[in-house]
C-alpha positions as CSV (number, residue, x, y, z in Angstrom):
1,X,0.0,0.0,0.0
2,X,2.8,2.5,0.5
3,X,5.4,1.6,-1.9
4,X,7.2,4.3,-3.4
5,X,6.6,6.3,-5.6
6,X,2.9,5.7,-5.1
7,X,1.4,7.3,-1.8
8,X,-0.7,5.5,0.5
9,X,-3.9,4.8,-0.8
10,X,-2.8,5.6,-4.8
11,X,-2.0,2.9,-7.2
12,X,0.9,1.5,-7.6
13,X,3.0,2.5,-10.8
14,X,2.5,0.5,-13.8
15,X,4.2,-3.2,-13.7
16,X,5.1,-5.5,-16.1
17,X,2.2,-8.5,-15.0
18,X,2.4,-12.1,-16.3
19,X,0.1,-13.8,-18.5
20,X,-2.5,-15.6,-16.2
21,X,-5.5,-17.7,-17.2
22,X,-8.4,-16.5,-18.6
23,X,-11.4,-16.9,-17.3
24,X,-14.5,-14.8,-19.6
25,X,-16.5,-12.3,-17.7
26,X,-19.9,-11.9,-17.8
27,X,-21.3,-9.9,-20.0
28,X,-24.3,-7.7,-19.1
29,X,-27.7,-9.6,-18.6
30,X,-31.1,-8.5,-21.1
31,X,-32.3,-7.2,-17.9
32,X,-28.8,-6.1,-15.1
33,X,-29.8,-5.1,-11.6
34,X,-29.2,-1.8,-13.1
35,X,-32.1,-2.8,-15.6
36,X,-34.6,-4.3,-12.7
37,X,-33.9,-0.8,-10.5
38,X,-34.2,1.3,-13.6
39,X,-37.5,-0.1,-13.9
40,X,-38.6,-0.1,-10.7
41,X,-38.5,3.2,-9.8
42,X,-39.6,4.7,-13.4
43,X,-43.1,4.1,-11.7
44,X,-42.2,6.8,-8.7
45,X,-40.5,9.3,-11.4
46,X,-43.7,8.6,-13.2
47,X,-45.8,9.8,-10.0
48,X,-43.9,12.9,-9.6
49,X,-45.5,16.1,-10.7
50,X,-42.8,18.2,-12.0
51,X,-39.8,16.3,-11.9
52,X,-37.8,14.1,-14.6
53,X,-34.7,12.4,-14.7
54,X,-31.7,15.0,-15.1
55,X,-33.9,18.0,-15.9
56,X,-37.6,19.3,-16.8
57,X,-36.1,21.0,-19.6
58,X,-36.9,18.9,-22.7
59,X,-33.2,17.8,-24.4
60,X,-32.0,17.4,-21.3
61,X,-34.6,15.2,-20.3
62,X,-33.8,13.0,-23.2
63,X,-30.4,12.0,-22.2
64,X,-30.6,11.3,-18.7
65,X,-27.8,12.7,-16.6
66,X,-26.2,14.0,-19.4
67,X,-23.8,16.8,-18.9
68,X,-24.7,20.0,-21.0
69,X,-22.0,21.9,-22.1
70,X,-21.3,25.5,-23.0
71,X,-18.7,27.4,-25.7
72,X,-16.7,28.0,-22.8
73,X,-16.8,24.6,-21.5
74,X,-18.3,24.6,-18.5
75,X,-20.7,21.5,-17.9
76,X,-24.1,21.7,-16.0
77,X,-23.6,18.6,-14.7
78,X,-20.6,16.7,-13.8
79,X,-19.0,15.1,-10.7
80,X,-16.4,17.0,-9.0
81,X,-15.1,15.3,-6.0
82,X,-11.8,14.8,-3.9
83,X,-10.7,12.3,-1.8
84,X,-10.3,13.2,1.7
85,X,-8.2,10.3,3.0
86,X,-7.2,9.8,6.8
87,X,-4.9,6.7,6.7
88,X,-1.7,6.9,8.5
89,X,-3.1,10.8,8.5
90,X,-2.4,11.6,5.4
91,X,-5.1,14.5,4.8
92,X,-7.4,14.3,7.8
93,X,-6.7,14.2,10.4
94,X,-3.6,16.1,9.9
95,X,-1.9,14.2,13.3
96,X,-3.0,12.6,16.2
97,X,-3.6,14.1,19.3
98,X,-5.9,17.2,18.1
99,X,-8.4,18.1,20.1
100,X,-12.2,17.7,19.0
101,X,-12.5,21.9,18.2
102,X,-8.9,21.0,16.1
103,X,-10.8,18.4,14.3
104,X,-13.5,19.7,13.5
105,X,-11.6,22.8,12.2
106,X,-9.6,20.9,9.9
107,X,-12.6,19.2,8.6
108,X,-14.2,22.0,8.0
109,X,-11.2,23.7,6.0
110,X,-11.5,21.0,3.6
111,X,-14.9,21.5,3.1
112,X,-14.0,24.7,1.9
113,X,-11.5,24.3,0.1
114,X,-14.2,22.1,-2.4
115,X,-16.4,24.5,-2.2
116,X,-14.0,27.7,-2.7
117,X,-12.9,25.3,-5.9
118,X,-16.5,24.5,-6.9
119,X,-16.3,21.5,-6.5
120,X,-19.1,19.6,-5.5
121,X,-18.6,16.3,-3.8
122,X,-16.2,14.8,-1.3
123,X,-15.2,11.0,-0.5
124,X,-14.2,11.1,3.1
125,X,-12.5,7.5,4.1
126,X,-14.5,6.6,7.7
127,X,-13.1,3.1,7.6
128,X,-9.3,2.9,6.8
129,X,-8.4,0.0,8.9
130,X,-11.5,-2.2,10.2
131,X,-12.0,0.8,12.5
132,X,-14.7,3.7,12.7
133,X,-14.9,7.6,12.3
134,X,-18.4,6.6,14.0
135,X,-19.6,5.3,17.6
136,X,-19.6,1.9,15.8
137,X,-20.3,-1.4,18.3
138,X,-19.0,-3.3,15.6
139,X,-15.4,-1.8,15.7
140,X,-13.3,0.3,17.6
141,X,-12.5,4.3,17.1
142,X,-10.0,4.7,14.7
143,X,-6.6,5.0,16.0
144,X,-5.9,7.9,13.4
145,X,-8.9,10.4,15.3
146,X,-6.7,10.4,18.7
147,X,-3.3,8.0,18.5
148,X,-4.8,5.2,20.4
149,X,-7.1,2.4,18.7
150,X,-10.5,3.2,21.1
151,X,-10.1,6.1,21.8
152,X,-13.0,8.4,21.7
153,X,-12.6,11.9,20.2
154,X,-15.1,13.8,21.9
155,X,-17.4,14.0,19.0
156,X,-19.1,12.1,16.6
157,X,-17.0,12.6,13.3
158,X,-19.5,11.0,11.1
159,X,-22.4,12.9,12.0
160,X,-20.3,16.1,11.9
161,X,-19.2,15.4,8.8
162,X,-22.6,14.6,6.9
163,X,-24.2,17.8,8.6
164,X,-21.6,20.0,7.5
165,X,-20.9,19.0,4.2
166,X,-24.5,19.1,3.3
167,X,-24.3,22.5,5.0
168,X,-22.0,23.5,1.9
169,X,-24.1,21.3,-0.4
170,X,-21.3,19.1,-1.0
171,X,-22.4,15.2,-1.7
172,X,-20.8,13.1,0.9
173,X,-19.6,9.4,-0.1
174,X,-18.0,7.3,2.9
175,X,-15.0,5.5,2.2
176,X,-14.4,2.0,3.4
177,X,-11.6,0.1,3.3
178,X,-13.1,-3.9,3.5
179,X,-10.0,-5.8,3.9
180,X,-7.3,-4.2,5.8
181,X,-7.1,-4.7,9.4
182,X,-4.1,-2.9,10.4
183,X,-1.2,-1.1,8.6
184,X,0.9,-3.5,10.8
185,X,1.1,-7.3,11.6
186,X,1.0,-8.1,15.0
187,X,-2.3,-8.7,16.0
188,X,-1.5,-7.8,19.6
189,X,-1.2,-4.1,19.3
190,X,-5.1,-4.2,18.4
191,X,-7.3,-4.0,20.9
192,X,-8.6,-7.4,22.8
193,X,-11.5,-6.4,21.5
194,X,-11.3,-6.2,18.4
195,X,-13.1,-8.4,15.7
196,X,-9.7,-9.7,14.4
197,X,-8.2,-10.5,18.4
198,X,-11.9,-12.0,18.8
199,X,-11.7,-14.3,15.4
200,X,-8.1,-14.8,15.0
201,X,-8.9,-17.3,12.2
202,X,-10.5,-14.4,10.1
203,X,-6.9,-12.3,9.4
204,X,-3.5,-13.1,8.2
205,X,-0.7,-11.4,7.9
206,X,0.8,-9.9,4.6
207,X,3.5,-7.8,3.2
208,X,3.6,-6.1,6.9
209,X,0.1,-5.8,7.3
210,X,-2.7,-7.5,8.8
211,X,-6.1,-8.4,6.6
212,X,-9.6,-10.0,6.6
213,X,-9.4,-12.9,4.5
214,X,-11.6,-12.4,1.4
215,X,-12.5,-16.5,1.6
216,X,-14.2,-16.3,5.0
217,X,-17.7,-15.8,4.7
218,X,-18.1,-14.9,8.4
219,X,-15.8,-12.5,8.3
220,X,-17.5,-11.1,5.1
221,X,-20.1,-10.6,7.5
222,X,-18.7,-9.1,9.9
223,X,-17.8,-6.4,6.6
224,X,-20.9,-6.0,5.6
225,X,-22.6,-5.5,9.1
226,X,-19.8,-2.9,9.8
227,X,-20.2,-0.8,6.8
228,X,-24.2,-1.3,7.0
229,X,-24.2,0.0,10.0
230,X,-23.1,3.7,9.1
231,X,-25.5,3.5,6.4
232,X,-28.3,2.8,8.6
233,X,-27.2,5.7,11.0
234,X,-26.0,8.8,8.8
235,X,-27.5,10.5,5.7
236,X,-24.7,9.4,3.5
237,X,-25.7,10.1,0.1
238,X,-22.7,7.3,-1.4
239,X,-20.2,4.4,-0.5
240,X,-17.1,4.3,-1.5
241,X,-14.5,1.7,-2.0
242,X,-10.8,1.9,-3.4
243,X,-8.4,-0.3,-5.3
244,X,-7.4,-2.4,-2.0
245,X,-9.1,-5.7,-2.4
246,X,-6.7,-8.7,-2.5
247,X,-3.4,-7.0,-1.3
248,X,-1.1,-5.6,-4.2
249,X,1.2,-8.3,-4.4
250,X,4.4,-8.5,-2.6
251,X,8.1,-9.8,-4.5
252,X,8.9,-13.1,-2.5
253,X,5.6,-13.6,-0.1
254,X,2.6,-15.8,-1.0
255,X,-1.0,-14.9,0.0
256,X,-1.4,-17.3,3.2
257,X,-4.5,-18.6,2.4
258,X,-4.2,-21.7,1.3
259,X,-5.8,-23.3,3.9
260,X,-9.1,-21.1,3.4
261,X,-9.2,-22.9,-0.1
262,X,-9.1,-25.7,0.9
263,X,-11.8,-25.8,3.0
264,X,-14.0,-23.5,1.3
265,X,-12.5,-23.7,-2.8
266,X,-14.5,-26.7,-4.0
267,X,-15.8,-26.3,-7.8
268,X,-12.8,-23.6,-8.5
269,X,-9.9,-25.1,-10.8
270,X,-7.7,-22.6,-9.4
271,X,-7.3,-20.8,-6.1
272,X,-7.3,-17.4,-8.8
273,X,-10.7,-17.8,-9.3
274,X,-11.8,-18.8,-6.6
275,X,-10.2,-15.4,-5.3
276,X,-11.9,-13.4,-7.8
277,X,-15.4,-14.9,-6.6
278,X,-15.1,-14.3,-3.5
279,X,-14.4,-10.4,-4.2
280,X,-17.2,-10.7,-6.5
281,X,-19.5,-12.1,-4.3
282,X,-18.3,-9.3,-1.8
283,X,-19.4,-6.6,-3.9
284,X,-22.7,-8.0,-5.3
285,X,-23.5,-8.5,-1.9
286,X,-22.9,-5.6,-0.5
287,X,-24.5,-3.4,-3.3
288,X,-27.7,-5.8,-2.6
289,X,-27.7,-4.7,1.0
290,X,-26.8,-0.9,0.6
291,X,-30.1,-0.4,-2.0
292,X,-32.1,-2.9,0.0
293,X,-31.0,-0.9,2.9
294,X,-31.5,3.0,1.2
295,X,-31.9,2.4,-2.4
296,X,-31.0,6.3,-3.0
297,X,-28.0,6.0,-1.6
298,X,-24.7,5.3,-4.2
299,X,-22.0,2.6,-4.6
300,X,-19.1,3.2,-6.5
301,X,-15.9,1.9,-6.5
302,X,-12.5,3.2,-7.4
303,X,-10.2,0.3,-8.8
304,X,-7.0,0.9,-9.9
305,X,-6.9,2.2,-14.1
306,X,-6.2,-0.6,-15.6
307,X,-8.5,-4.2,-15.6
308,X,-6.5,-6.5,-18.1
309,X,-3.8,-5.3,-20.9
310,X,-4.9,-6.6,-24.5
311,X,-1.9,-8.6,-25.1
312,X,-3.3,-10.8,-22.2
313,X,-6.6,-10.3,-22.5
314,X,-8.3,-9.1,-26.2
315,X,-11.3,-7.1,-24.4
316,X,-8.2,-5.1,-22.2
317,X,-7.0,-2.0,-22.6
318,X,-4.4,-1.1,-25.0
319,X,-1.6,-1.1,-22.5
320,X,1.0,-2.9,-20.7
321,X,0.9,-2.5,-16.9
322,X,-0.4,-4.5,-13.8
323,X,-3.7,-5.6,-13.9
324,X,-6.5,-5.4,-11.3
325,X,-8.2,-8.7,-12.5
326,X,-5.1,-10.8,-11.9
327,X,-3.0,-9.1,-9.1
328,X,-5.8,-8.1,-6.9
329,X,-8.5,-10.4,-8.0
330,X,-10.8,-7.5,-8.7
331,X,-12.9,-8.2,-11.8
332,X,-13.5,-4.5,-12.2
333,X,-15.4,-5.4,-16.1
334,X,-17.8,-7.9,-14.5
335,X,-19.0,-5.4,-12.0
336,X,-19.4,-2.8,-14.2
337,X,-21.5,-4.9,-16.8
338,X,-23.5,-6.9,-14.1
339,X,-24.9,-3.0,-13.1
340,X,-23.6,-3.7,-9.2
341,X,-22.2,-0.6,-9.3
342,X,-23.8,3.3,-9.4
343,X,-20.2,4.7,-10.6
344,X,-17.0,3.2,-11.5
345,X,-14.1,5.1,-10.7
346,X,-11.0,4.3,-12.3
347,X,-7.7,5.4,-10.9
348,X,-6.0,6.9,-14.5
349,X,-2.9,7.8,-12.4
350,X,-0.8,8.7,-16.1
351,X,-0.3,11.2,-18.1
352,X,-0.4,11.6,-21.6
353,X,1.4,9.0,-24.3
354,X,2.9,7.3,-21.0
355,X,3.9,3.8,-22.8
356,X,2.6,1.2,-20.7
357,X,-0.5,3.0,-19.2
358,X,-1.8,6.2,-22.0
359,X,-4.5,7.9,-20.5
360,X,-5.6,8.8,-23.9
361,X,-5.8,5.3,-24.4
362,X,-7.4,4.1,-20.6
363,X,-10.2,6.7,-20.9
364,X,-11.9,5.7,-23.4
365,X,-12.0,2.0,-22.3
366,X,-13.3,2.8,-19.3
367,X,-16.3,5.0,-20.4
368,X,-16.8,2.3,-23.3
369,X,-17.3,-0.2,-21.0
370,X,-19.4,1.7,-18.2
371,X,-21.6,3.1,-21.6
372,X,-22.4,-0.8,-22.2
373,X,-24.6,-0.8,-18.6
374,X,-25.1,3.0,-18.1
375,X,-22.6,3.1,-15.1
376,X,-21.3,6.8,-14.6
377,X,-17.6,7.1,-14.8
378,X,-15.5,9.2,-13.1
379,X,-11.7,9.6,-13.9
380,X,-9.5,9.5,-10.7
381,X,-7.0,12.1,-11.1
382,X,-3.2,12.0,-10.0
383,X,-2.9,15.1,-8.3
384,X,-0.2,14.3,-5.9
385,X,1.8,13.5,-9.4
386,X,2.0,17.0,-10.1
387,X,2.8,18.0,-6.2
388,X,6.0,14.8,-6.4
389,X,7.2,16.2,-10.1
390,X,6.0,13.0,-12.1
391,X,4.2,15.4,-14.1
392,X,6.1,18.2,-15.8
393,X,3.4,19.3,-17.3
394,X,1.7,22.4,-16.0
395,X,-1.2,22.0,-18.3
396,X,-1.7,18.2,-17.7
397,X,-4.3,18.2,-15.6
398,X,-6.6,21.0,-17.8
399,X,-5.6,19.1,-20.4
400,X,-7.3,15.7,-18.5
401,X,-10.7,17.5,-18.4
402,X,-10.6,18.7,-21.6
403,X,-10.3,15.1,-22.9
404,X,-12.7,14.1,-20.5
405,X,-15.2,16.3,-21.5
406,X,-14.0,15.6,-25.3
407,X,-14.5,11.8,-25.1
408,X,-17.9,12.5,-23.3
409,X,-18.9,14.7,-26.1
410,X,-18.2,11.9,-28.7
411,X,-21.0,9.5,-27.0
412,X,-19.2,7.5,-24.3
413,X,-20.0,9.4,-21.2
414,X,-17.5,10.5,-18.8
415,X,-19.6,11.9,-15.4
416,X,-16.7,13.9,-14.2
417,X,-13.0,13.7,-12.2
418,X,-12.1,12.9,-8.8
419,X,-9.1,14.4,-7.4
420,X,-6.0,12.4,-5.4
421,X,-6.1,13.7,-2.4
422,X,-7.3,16.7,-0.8
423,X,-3.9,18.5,0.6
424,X,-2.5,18.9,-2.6
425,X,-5.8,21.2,-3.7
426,X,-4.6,23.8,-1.6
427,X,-0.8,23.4,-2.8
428,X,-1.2,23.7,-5.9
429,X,2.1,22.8,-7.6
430,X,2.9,25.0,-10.6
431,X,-0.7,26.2,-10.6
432,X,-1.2,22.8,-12.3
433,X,-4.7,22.7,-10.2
434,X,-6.0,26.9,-10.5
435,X,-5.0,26.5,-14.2
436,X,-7.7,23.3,-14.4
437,X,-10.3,24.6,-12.2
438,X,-9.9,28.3,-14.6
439,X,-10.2,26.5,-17.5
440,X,-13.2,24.2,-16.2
441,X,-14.6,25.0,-12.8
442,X,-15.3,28.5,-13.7
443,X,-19.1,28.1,-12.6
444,X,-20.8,25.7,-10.2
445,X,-22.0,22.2,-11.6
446,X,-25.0,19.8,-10.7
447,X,-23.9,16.4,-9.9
448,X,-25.3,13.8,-12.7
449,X,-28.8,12.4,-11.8
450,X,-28.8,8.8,-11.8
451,X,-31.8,7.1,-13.7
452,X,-32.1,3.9,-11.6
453,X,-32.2,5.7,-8.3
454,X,-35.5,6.8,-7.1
455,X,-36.8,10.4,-8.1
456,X,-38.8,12.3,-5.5
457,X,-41.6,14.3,-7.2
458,X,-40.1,18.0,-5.9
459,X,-42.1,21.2,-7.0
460,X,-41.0,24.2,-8.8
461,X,-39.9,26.9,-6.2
462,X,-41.9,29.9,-6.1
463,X,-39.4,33.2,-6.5
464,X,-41.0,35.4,-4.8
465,X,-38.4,38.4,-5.1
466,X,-34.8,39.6,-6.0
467,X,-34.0,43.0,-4.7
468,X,-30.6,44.4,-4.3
469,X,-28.7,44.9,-0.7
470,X,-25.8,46.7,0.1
471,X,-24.4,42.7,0.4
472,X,-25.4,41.9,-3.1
473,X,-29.1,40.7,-4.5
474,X,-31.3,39.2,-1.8
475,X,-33.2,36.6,-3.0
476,X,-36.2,34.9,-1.3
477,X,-38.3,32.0,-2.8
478,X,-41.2,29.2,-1.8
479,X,-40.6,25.4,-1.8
480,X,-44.1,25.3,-2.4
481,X,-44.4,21.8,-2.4
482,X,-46.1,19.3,0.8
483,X,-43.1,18.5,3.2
484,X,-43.0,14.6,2.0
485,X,-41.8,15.7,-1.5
486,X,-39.7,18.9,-0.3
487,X,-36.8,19.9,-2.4
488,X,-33.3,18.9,-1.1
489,X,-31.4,21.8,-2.7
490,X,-32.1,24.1,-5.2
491,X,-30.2,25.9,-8.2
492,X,-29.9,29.4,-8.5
493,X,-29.4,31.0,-12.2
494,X,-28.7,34.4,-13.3
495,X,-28.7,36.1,-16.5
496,X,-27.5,40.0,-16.9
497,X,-29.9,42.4,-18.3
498,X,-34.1,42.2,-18.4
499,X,-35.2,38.6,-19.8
500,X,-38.6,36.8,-19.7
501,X,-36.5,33.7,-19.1
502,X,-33.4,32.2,-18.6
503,X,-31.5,28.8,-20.3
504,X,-31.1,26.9,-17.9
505,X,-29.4,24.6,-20.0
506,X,-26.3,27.3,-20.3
507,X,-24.0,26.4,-17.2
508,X,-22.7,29.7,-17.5
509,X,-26.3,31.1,-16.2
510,X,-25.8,28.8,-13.1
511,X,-24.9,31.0,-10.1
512,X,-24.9,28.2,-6.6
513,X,-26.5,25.5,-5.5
514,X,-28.1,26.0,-2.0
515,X,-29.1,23.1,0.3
516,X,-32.5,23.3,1.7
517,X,-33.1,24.6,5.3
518,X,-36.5,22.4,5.8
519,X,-38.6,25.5,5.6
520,X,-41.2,26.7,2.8
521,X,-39.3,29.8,3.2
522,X,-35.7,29.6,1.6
523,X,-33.3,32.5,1.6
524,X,-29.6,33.0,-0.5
525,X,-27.8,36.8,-1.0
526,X,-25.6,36.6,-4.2
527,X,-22.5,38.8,-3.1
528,X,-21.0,38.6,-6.2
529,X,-23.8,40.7,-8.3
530,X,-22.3,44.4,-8.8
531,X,-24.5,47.4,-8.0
532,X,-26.4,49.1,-10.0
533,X,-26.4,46.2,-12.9
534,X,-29.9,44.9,-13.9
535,X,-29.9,41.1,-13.5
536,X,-32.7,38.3,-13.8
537,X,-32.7,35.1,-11.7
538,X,-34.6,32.0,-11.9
539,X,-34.6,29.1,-9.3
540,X,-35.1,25.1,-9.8
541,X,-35.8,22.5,-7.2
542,X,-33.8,19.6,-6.9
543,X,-34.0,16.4,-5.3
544,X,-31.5,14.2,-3.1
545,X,-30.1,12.1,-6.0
546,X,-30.0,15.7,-8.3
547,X,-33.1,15.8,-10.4
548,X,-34.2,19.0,-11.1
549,X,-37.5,20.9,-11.7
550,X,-38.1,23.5,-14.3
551,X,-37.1,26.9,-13.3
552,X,-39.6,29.4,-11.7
553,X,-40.4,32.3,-13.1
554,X,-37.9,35.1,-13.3
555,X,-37.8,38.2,-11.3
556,X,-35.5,40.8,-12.3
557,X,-33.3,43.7,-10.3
């Protein structure tokens, strides 16, 4: 997990990877779980009174969650997230040993760091090492909160978390780790307590670390039940996994596991597949439970970029590193195609014409193959490359979204770019990362509505005035709707000069989005409208998973 050059919790660089056997993936279904959800909640979007997948405006209707884009190229609607990873204390906490005001300060500076970057989502790992960020009874605090596996911070980080980034009407996907136990191997600095102490026979020890073992279904469980549990509890609107499945592999060590096949391997030729089932079983299971559990809420996982090469495998990418599918048993193309996923998040940690991994070549495949089952994609971006000097490039990263958006434009949707990690934002090497967000991130996006997750039938605001204030334009409008159907945010759009109504469709017209305070009355001052210019604005509804109503009618300055 931390080899160099790759930080903790990034892919490792590309690697030469031997042939292995092939075994065929399955393809997707004439009817996916994607396909059965899809269906079964076009009967509530069907109920709702003035809401549609995506957007009430017409074209955009027709292409659910399709990101509109402008001259400029700004999108509408496209994910813009950063991982927020607290491992070994890499982004947050910063240290050990802050107090719970410390905390919660640092939290809250990475909050607004997305936001003062528009960016509109955040992936905030709550389980790094079968621990919690929670009051869990399942497992104990995370050593990374205070220093000391148990110990209580004062606070409950979770619930902090969720209220504040909805505050800043961020989306908020918690990041679980399933496997990894501890970032060491000696099961006696855990706490007697602890679920591995308790079941020795569930962990082993590997490349320095202690894991789960995938093959155990009772400690699958015990996964499930943990990661269930915060779902249960928190408004989380996603759940996130990374590329840590199987361990990455280790030169001279052999997964100990042996044993666990042979008590629990028969009908597999080969203790490989059998691995690979066992992490597909994992995930089918747990998407099963999260929708069964909140079906709104997301699943997405974030595998490292590359499944199989084409010389090994014909359906692979064109490209010549490690591969997911054989080193950590991760059949990354099954998942996709079987529609257990919301998102798939590939870790395209390369830059341009890099020989053995191209991300002009890794793209593509990706959004190719998530187009096949309508899985969003999002493109996990290397920004700590740029921060280490891997990239030389000032203009890679612009350059990334530009293709992004250009490969999304030619039909194979990419839903937008998550960023690798959080305290390199604020850096900003070379002005590698200003340069992107100047180029993309001029104006506020929508995150992508998802057509298999349930819509909620949300009403058109009521704007009932715009009238300037020595802090800007004061705007005050009516979720007029009953409170079972209330709006979960709404988008506010501004046009200069007199119209009778604004294109929504232009993301250049969108000004903020604003999470809902619960009231029919909603408030929101736009600072950044200059005195004495004529302006019209026009507000939309939207729900939790980012539908949106049609706009109200305009009221002008």
């Amino acid at each position: 997990m931390n080899r160099h050059p790759r930080p903790l919790d990034g892919p490792a660089a590309p690697a030469a990877s031997p042939r292995g056997s092939l075994r065929p993936a399955a393809g997707a279904s004439s009817l996916d779980r994607r396909g059965f959800l899809t269906l079964a909640t076009a009967g509530v979007a069907g109920s709702a009174l003035s809401v549609t997948i995506g957007s009430m405006t017409p074209a955009a209707a027709a292409t659910p969650g399709a990101a509109t884009s402008s001259p400029t190229g700004a999108r509408k609607r496209e994910l813009r997230a950063m991982w927020i990873a607290s491992v070994v204390n890499i982004d947050w906490p910063s240290r050990t040993g802050l107090s719970a005001d410390q905390l919660k300060a640092e939290l809250l500076h990475w909050f607004d760091v997305a936001v003062q970057h528009r960016l509109n989502a955040v992936f905030v790992q709550v389980r790094p090492t079968a621990d919690a960020f929670w009051p869990s009874p399942l497992e104990p605090w995370s050593q990374y909160l205070t220093g000391r596996q148990g110990g209580d911070p004062g606070f409950d980080p979770l619930a902090f978390m969720v209220e504040q980034a909805h505050a800043r009407n961020l989306e908020i996907h918690g990041w679980y780790n399933p496997y990894r136990v501890s970032m060491q191997a000696d099961p006696a600095q855990l706490l007697p307590t602890h679920p591995a102490r308790q079941h020795p026979e569930w962990v082993w020890a590997y490349g320095g670390k202690l894991y789960f073992d995938p093959g155990i279904p009772a400690a699958r469980e015990h996964i499930y039940a943990a990661i269930l549990h915060s779902i249960e509890h928190y408004d989380l609107d996603g759940v996130h996994f990374d590329d840590y499945f199987y361990p990455y592999p280790v030169a001279g060590q052999t997964l100990p596991d042996a044993g666990t096949y042979a008590a629990h391997g028969a009908g597999f030729a080969t203790i490989e597949e059998w691995r690979r089932h066992n992490v597909d079983t994992f995930v089918r299971t747990i998407s099963e439970r999260i929708k069964d559990t909140k079906p709104w809420v997301k699943f997405g996982i974030s595998p490292f970029g590359i499944w199989r090469n084409k010389g090994t495998d014909p359906r692979g990418s064109d490209t010549n590193g490690s591969q997911s599918y054989d080193a950590q048993f991760a059949d990354t193309r099954r998942w996709v195609l079987e529609g257990w996923l919301d998102y798939i998040n590939p870790q395209v940690y390369w830059q341009f014409g890099l020989a053995v991994a191209d991300y002009l070549k890794l793209v593509p495949w990706w959004a190719e193959l998530a187009a096949q089952s309508g899985t969003h994609v999002y493109i996990g971006e290397a920004l700590y490359k740029v921060t280490s000097g891997v990239f030389t490039d000032p203009a890679e990263l612009t350059k990334h979204v530009a293709y992004c958006h250009e490969v999304d434009a030619a039909g194979t949707p990419v839903h937008g770019n998550v960023w690798y990690s959080a305290v390199h934002v604020p850096q900003d090497v070379n002005g590698a990362f200003s340069r992107m967000a100047a180029d993309h991130y001029a104006h506020p996006a929508l995150v992508p509505a998802m057509g298999h997750l349930p819509a909620t039938g949300v009403r058109v605001p009521v704007l009932a005035s715009a009238k300037p204030t020595g802090d800007g334009t004061a705007l005050h409008w009516n979720d007029a709707g009953p409170r079972r159907t209330a709006a979960t945010s709404f988008a506010v759009y501004r046009a200069e000069g007199r119209h009778g109504a604004i294109d929504v469709a232009d993301p250049t017209h969108l000004m903020a989005t604003v999470r809902s305070t619960g009231a029919v009355e909603q408030r929101w001052t736009d600072t950044t409208a200059a005195p004495g210019t004529a302006y019209t604005y026009a507000v939309t509804a939207l729900d939790r998973v980012w539908n949106e109503t049609a706009p109200s009618r305009v009221r002008h300055t």
